[in-house]
C-alpha positions as CSV (number, residue, x, y, z in Angstrom):
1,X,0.0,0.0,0.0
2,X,1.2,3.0,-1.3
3,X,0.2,6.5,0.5
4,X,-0.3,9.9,-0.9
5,X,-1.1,12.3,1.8
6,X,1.8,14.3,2.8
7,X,1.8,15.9,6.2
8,X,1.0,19.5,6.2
9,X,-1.5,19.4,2.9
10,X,-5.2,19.2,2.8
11,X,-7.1,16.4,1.3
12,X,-8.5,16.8,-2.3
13,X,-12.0,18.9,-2.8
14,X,-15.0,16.9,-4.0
15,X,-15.9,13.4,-3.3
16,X,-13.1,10.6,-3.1
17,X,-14.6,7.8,-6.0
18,X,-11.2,5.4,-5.6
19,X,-12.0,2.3,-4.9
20,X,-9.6,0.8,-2.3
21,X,-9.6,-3.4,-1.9
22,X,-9.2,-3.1,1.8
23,X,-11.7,0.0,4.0
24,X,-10.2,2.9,4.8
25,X,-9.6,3.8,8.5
26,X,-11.8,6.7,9.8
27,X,-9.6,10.2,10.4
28,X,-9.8,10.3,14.1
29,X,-10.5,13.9,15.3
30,X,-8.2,16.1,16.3
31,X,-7.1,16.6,19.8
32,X,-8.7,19.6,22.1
33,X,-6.8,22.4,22.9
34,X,-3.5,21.8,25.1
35,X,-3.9,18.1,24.6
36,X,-1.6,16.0,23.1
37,X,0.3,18.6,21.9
38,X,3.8,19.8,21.7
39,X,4.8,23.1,23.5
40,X,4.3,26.1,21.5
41,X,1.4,24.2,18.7
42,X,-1.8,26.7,19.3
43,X,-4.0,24.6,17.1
44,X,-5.0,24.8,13.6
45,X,-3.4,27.7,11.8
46,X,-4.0,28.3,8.5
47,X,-2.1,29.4,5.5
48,X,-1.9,33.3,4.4
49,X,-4.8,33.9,2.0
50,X,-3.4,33.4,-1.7
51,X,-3.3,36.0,-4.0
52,X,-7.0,36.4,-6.1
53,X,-8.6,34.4,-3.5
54,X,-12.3,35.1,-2.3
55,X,-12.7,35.1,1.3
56,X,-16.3,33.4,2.7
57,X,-19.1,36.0,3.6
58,X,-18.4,38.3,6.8
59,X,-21.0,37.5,9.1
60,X,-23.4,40.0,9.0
61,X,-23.5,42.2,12.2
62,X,-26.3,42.5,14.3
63,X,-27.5,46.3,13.4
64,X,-26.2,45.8,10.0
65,X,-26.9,48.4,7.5
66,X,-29.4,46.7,5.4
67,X,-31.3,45.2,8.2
68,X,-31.6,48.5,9.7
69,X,-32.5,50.6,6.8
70,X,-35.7,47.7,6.4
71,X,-38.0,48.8,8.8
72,X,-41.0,51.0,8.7
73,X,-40.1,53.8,10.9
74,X,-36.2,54.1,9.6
75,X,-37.6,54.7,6.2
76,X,-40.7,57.1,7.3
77,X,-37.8,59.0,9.1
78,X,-35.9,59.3,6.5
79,X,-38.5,60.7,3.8
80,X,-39.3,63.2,6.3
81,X,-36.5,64.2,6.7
82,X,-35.4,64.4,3.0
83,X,-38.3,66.4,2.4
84,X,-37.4,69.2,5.2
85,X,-34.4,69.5,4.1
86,X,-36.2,70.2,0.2
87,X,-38.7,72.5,1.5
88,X,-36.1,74.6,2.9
89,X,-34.5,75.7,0.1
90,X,-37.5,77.5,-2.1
91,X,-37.6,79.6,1.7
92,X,-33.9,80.1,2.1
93,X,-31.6,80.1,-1.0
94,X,-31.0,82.6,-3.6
95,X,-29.8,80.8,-6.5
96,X,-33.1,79.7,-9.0
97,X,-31.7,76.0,-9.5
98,X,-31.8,75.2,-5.7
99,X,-35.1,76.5,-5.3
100,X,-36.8,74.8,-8.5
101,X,-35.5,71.1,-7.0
102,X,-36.7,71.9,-3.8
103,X,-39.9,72.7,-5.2
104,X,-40.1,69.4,-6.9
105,X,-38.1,66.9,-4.6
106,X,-40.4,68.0,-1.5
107,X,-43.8,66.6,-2.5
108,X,-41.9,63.4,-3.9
109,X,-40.2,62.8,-0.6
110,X,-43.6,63.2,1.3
111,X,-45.4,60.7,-1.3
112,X,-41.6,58.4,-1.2
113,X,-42.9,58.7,2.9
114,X,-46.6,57.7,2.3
115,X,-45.6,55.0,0.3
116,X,-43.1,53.3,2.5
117,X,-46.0,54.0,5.2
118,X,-49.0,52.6,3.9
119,X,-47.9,49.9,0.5
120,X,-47.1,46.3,1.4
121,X,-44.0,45.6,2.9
122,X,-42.8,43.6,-0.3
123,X,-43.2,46.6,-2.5
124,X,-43.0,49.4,-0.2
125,X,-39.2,50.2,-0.5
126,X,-39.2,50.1,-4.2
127,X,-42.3,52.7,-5.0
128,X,-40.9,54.7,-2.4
129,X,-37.4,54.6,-4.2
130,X,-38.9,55.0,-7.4
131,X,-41.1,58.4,-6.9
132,X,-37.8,60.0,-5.1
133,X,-35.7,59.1,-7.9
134,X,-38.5,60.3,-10.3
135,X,-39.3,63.5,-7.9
136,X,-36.0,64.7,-7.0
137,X,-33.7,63.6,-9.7
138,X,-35.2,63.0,-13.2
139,X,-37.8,65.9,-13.3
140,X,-35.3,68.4,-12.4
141,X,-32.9,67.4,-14.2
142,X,-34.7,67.4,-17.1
143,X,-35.9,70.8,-16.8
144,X,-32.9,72.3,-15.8
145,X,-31.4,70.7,-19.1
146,X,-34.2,71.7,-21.7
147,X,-33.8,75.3,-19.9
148,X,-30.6,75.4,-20.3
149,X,-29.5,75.8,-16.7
150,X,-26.6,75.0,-14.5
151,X,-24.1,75.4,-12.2
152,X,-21.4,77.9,-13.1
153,X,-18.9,74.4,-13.1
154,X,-20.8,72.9,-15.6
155,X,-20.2,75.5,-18.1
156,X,-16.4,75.7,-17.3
157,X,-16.1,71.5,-18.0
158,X,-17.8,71.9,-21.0
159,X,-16.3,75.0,-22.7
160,X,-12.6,72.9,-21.4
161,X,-13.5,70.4,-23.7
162,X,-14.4,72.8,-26.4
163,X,-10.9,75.0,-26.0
164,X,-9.3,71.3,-25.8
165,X,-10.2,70.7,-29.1
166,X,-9.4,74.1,-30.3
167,X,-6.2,75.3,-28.7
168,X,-4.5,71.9,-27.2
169,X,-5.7,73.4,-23.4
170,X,-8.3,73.1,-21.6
171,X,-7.5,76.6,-19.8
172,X,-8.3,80.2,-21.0
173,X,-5.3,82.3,-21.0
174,X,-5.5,85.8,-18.8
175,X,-8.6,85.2,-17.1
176,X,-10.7,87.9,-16.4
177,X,-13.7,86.7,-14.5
178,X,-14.8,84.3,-12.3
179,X,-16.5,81.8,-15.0
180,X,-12.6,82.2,-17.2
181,X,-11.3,80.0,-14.3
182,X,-11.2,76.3,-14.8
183,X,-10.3,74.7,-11.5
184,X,-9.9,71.2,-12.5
185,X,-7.4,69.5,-14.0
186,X,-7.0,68.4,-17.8
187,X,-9.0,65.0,-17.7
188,X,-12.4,66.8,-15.8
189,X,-12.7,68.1,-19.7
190,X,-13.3,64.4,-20.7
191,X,-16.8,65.0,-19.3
192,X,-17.8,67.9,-21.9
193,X,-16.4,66.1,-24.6
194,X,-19.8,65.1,-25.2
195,X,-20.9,68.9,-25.8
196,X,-18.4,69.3,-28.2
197,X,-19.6,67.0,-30.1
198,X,-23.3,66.9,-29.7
199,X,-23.9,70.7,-29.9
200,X,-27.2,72.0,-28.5
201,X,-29.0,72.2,-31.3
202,X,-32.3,70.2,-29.9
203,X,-33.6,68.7,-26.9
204,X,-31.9,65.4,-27.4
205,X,-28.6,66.9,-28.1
206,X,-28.8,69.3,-25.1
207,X,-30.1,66.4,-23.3
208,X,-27.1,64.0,-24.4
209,X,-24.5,66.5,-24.5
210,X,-25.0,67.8,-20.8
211,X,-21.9,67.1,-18.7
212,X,-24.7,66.2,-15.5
213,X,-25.6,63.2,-17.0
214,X,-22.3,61.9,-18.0
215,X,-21.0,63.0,-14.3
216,X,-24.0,61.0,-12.7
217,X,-23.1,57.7,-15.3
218,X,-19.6,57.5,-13.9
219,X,-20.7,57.9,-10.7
220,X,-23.3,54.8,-10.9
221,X,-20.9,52.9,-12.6
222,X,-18.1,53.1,-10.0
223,X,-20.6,52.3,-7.1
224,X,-21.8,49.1,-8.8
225,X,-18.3,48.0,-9.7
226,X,-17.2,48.7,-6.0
227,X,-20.7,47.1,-4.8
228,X,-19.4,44.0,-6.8
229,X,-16.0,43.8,-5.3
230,X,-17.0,44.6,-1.8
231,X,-20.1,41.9,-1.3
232,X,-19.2,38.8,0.4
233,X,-22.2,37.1,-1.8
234,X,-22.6,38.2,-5.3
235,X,-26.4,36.8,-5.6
236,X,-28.0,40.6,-5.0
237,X,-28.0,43.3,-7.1
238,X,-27.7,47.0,-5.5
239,X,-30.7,48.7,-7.6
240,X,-32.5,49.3,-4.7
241,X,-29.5,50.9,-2.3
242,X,-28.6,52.4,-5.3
243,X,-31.4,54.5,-6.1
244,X,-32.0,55.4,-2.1
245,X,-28.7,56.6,-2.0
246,X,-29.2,58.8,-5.7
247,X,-32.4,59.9,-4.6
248,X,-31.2,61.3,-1.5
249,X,-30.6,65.0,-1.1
250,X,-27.1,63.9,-0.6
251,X,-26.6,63.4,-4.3
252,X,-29.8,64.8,-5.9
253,X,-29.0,68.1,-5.3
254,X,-25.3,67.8,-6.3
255,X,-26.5,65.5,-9.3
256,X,-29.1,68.6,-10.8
257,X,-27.2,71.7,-9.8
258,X,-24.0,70.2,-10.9
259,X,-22.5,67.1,-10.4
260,X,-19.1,67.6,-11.0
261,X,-17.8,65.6,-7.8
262,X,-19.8,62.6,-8.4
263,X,-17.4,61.1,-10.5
264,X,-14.7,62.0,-7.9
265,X,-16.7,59.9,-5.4
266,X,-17.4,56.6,-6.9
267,X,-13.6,56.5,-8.4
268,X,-12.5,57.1,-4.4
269,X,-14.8,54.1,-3.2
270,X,-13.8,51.8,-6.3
271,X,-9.8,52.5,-5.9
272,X,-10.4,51.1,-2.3
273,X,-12.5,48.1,-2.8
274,X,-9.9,47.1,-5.8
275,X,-7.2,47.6,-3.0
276,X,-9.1,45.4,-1.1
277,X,-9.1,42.7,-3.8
278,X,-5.9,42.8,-4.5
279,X,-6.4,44.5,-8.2
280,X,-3.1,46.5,-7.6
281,X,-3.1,48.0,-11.8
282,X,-6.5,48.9,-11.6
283,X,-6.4,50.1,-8.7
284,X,-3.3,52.1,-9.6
285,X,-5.1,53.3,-12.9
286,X,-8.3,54.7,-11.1
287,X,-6.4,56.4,-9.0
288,X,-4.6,58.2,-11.8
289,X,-8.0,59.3,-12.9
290,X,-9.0,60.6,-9.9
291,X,-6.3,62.2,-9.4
292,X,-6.1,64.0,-12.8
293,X,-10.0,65.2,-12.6
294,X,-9.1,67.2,-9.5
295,X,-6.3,67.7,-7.0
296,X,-8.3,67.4,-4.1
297,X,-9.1,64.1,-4.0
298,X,-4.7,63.1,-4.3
299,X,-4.7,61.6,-0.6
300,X,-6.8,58.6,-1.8
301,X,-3.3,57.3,-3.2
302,X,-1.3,57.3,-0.3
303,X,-4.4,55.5,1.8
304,X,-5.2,53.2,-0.8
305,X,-1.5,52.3,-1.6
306,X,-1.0,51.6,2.5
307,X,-4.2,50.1,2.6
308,X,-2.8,47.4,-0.3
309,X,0.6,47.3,1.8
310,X,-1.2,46.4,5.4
311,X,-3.2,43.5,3.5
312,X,-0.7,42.0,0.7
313,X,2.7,43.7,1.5
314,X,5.2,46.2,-0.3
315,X,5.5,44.3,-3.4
316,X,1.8,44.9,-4.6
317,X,1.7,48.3,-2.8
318,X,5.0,49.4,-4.8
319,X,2.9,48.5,-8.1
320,X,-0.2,50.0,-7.4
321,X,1.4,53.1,-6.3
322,X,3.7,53.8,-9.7
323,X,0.9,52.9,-11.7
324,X,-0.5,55.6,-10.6
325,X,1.9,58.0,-10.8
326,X,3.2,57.1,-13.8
327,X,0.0,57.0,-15.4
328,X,-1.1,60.3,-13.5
329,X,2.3,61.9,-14.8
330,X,1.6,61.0,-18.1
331,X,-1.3,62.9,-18.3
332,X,-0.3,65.8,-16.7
333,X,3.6,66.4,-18.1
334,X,2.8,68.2,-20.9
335,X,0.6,70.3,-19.2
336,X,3.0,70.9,-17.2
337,X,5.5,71.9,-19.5
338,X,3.5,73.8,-21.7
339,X,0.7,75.7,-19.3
340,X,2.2,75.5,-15.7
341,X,1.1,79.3,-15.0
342,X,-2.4,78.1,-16.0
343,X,-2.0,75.5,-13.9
344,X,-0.9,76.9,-10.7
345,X,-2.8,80.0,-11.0
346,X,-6.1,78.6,-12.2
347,X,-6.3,74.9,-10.1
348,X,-4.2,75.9,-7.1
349,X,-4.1,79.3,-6.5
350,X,-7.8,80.2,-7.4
351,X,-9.5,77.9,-5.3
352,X,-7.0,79.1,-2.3
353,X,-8.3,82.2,-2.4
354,X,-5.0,83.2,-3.6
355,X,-5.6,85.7,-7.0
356,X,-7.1,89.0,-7.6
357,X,-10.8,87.2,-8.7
358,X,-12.2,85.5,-5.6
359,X,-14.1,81.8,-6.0
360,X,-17.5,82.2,-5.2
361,X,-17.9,78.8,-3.0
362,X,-19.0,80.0,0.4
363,X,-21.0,78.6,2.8
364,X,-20.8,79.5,6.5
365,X,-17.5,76.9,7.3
366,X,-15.3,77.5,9.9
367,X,-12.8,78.0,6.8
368,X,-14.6,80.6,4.5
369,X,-15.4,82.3,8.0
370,X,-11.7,82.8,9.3
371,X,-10.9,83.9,5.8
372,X,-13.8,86.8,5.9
373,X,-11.6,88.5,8.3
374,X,-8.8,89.7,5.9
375,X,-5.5,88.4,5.1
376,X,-4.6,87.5,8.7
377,X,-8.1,85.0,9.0
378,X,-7.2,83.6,5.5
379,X,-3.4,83.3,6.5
380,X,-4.9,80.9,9.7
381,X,-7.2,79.2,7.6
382,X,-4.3,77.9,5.2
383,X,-2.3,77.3,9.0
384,X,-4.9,74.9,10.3
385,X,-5.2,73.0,7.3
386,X,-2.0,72.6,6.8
387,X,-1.5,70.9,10.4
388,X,-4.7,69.2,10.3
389,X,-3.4,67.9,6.9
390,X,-0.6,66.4,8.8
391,X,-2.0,65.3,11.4
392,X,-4.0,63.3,9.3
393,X,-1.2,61.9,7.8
394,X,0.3,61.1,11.4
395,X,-2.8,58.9,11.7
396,X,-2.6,57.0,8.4
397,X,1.4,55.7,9.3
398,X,0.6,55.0,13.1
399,X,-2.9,52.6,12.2
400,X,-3.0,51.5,8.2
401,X,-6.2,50.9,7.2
402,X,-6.7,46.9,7.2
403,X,-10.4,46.9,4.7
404,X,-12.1,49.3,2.2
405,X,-14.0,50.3,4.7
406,X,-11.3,51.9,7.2
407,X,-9.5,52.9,4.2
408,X,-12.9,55.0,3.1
409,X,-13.0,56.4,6.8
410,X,-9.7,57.8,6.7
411,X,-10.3,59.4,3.4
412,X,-13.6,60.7,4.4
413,X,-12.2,62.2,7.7
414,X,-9.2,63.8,5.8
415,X,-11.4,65.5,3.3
416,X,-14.1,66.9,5.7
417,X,-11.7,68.1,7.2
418,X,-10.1,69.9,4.8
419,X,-13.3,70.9,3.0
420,X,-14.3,72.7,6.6
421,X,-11.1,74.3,6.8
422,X,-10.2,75.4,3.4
423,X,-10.6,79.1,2.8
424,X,-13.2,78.8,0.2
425,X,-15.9,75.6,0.2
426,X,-19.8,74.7,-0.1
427,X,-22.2,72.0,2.1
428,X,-22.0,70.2,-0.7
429,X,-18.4,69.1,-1.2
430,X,-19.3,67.1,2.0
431,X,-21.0,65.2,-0.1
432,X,-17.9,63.1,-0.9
433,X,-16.7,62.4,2.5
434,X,-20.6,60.9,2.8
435,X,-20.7,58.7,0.7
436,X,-17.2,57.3,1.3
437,X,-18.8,56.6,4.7
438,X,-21.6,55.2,3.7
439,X,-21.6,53.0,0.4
440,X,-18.1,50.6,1.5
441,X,-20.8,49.7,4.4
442,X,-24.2,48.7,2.2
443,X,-21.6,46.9,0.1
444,X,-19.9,44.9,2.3
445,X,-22.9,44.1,4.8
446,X,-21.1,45.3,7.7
447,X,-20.2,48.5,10.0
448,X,-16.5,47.4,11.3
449,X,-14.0,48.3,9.7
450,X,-12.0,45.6,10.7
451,X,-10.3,43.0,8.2
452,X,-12.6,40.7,7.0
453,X,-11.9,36.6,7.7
454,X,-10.6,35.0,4.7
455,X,-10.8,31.7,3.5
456,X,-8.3,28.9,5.0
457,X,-6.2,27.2,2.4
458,X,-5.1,23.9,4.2
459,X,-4.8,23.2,7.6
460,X,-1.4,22.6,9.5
461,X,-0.5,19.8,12.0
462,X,-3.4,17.2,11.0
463,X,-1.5,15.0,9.0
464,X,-3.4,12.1,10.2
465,X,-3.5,8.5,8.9
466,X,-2.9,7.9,5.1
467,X,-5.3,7.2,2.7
468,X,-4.4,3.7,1.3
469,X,-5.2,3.4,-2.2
470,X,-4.3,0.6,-5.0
């Protein structure tokens, strides 16, 4: 008899069909804890999780996000208050786009509210999904559209494109008003490409061409990717979450007025859930995209790229890491070379608060407040962002992020931050940090942010008797 189990290695998956002239002896079990043992065995230990390997479904905690966001009154809550927050803004803004989607998205909150109050419990959720969606996203945005109406950022992404095609630059030399700024950097004008090429010569081209909706398609398209990498079973699809979270003043506002940081928001949560799986060049490539629409969101490498380094070691986190760069460096060199007054006047120093023509982002932040008070406030507003910028990054080295979803923390802690604290800012750019919160944990079915268990490869010390076989 000839056997082929070697200590140290599993048995075979599936069924064993040999045939064996003489019965097998049964496996006895292994010994408990501290029994039998030689000093210093702790048990079963099993091998480092392999590289592309799945790990088996976290177990789902016991106020998990999902189960939560399933009953009655959590839903009723949130409707109502959805549509305070829309009812507000025909009372208390000043700019025509706020007040038209308030007017709209109130009344489809309160029926979204009467729905998930009086429907059947199978259906409820969905109806209630539906008539926000409908209420406070697609009428709006459809108006606003036909009417020709947007956000001042909408225009700049779109005439980039147009001056791209032109000149070679997205920028307009020697700006002279507000609207000549572009803040963003060269690949935001990949988004009014379709502008350029559509015109707005009828509904349907205006409709098509409009930067909102192709800002609102990346968007869904990075959450479901990152949905699909982050849950532990793959047998749900996120339409439902996915149009809550749309639907939600959060994004519905942002999506209609202007949309431009949606795109910057789903890239952020799919460069950490491929960093959770291991995708090190894709990881590394959407990071060069996000970091060449705009140079705020630039600390999402250094988290993702530790993040990778925590969970798979330097090797993966090195590759992910010059991907990036080298990918992000290709894009922006000639630039660079070519326009670097444009550059550091128009996407640095402008939204600083730095040139002659103000930004007009304010809202009533700690930030925007110190700098009211001359160059001395804005001098201490550049001060604490700078230390809570490194304090930050004090954070990230001492505890690494170990999942997608402490990764996503960090991030979203670093950018609120420094959206409170810079001297010019809006409510609404806390919209990322949100989001990065909140999606990583509807993905992955859980609110820790701890690593998540991972599948055993073999076991260790249970060599037991062999397997005789012909």
């Amino acid at each position: 008899m000839v056997s082929t189990r070697t200590p140290g290695f599993s048995r075979p998956r599936g069924r064993f069909t040999g045939r064996s002239a003489t019965p097998t002896a049964p496996v006895p079990a292994a010994p408990p804890t501290g029994a039998g043992r030689p000093p210093g065995d702790r048990g079963h230990r099993p091998f480092p999780r392999q590289r592309g390997e799945e790990g088996p479904p976290s177990p789902p905690d016991r106020l998990n996000p999902a189960r939560l966001a399933g009953h009655r009154g959590v839903q009723l809550l949130g409707c109502l208050v959805a549509a305070g927050w829309a009812a507000g803004f025909p009372i208390i803004s000043d700019l025509p786009n706020q007040r038209l989607w308030g007017t709209l998205a109130a009344p489809a909150y309160l029926l979204a509210g009467l729905f998930c109050l009086v429907l059947p419990r199978r259906i409820a959720a969905r109806a209630a999904a539906a008539a926000a969606l409908l209420g406070a996203v697609l009428v709006p945005l459809v108006v606003l559209v036909l009417q020709g109406r947007h956000q001042s950022e909408v225009m700049v992404v779109e005439r980039s494109a147009r001056l791209l095609f032109s000149t070679g630059s997205p920028y307009l030399p020697d700006p002279v008003v507000v609207t000549d700024y572009n803040p963003y950097l060269p690949a935001m004008s990949l988004f009014g490409v379709p502008r350029a090429l559509f015109g707005d010569g009828n509904a349907l081209a205006r409709l098509a061409g409009d930067a909102r909706i192709w800002f609102a398609l990346a968007f869904v398209a990075c959450l479901l990717a990152s949905w699909r990498l982050l849950r532990p079973s793959r047998d749900r699809a996120p339409l439902l979450p996915l149009t809550v979270l749309t639907a939600s003043p959060l994004v519905a506002l942002a999506l209609v007025g202007g949309g431009v940081d949606l795109p910057l928001i789903g890239l952020c949560c799919l460069a950490m859930a491929l960093a959770e799986r291991d995708r090190t060049i894709a990881a590394g490539l959407v990071l060069a995209l996000a970091g060449t629409l705009k140079w705020t969101v630039w600390p999402a490498l250094p988290v993702a790229v530790l993040l990778l380094w925590r969970l798979y070691g330097r090797r993966p986190a090195a590759r992910a890491g010059a991907t990036a760069l080298g990918a992000a460096c290709a894009v922006m060199v000639p630039y660079v070379l070519t326009r670097a007054e444009d550059l550091r006047d128009q996407v640095v120093r402008f939204p600083l608060g730095l040139t002659a023509i103000q930004t007009p982002a304010g809202s009533p932040l700690p930030g925007k407040v110190l700098a009211g008070f001359g160059p001395t406030g804005h001098t201490a507003s550049l001060v604490l962002l700078t230390v809570s910028g490194l304090g930050v990054t004090i954070w990230l080295l001492a505890r690494p992020p170990v999942s997608a979803i402490a990764a996503a923390d960090l991030l979203a802690t670093g950018l609120a931050i420094a959206f409170m604290l810079a001297p010019a800012g809006r409510f609404g750019y806390l919209a990322l940090p949100a989001v990065l919160v909140i999606w990583p944990r509807l993905a992955a079915r859980r609110w820790s942010g701890a690593r998540p268990p991972v599948r055993p490869v073999c076991l260790l010390n249970q060599a037991g008797p062999a397997l005789p076989v012909r």
